[in-house]
N, C-alpha and C positions, 0 to 999 in steps of 0.2 A: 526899485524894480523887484519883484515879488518871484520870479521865476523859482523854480526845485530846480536841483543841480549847477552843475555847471553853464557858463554864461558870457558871451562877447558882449563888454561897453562898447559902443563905435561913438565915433566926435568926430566929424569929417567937418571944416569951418573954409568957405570962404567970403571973396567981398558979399558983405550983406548979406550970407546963408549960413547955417548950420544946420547941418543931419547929425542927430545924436537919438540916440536911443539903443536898445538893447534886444540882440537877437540870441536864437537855439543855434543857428548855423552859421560859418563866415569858411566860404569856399574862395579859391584866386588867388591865394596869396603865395604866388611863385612866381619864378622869374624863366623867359624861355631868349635863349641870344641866338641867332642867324650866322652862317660864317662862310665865307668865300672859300673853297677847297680849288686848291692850285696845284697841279700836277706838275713837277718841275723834271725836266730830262736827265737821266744819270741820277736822279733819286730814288730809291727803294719806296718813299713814303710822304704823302699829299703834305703839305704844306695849308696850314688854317690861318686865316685873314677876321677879324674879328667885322662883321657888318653893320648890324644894328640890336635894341632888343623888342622883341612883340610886345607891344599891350598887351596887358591880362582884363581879364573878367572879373572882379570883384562882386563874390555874391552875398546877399545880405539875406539870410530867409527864416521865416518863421519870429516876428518878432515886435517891439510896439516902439516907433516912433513917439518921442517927445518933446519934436521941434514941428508940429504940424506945419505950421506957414513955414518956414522954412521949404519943407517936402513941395507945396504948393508953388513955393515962387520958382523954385528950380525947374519943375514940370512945366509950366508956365514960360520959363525961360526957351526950354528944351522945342516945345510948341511957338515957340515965335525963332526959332533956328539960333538961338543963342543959348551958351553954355559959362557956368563959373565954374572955372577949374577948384576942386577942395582939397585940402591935406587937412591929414590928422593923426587920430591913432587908435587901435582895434587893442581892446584889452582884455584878455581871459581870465575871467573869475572860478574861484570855484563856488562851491554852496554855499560857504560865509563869506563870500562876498570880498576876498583875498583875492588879489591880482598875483596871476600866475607865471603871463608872458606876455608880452607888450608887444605893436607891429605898429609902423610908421609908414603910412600912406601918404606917395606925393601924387598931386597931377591928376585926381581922381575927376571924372564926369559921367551924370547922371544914363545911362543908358536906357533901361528901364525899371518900371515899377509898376508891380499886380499886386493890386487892393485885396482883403480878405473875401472869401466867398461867404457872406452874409447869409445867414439861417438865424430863425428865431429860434429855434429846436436847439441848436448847438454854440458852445462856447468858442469862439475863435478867437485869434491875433490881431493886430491891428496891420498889420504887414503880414501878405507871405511873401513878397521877393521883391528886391531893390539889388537891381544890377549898376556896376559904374564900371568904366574903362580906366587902367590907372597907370600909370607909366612906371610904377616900381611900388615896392615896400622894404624896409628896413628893417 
């Protein structure tokens, strides 16, 4: 992968798919939890209930897949109203290509994906955005 600067590997692997390839951007990676606030009588102060946690958004942008079929069969999948759940893991390079910080994606599914805006004039990505829904990272 030829990129300048710094640089996200992603490896997202499930049955029969892998998305791997190499973005400029990886936004989503945070966690949001819900909580039941229970007012209890003769207490000064709410009482928290732990509920559930949100899906996040994993954003994937600016960047060149290297599992083409892969990307195909999922979209593919996604269009016939079936999904492979994928895990894996997002890794931060810098310039030489030195892993900086590691995240561990579970539960990930493909949401969407916009193709580059093709011009003959200008040099573009092979990806600008691959979004997945993911139920956590590590």
């Amino acid at each position: 992968m030829a990129l300048s600067g710094s640089y996200f590997d992603v490896l997202l692997i499930g049955t029969g798919a892998v998305l791997a390839g190499g973005f400029a951007s990886v936004s989503g990676l945070d966690m949001e939890a819900d909580y039941e606030i229970y007012t209890e009588g003769g207490s000064n102060y709410p009482r928290y209930f732990f509920k559930n946690v949100k899906p996040q958004h994993l954003v994937l942008e600016q960047g060149v897949v290297t599992t083409v079929d892969s990307v195909s069969l999922l979209m593919g999948m996604v269009n016939q109203g079936m999904s492979i759940p994928l895990a894996g893991t997002i890794i931060l390079r810098d310039s030489f290509g030195t892993p900086q910080r590691e995240w561990t994606i579970v539960g990930a599914h493909l949401q969407k994906y916009v193709g580059p805006q093709l011009n003959s004039n200008q040099a573009s990505v092979a990806v600008s955005r691959i979004e997945l829904i993911h139920n956590g990272c590590i």
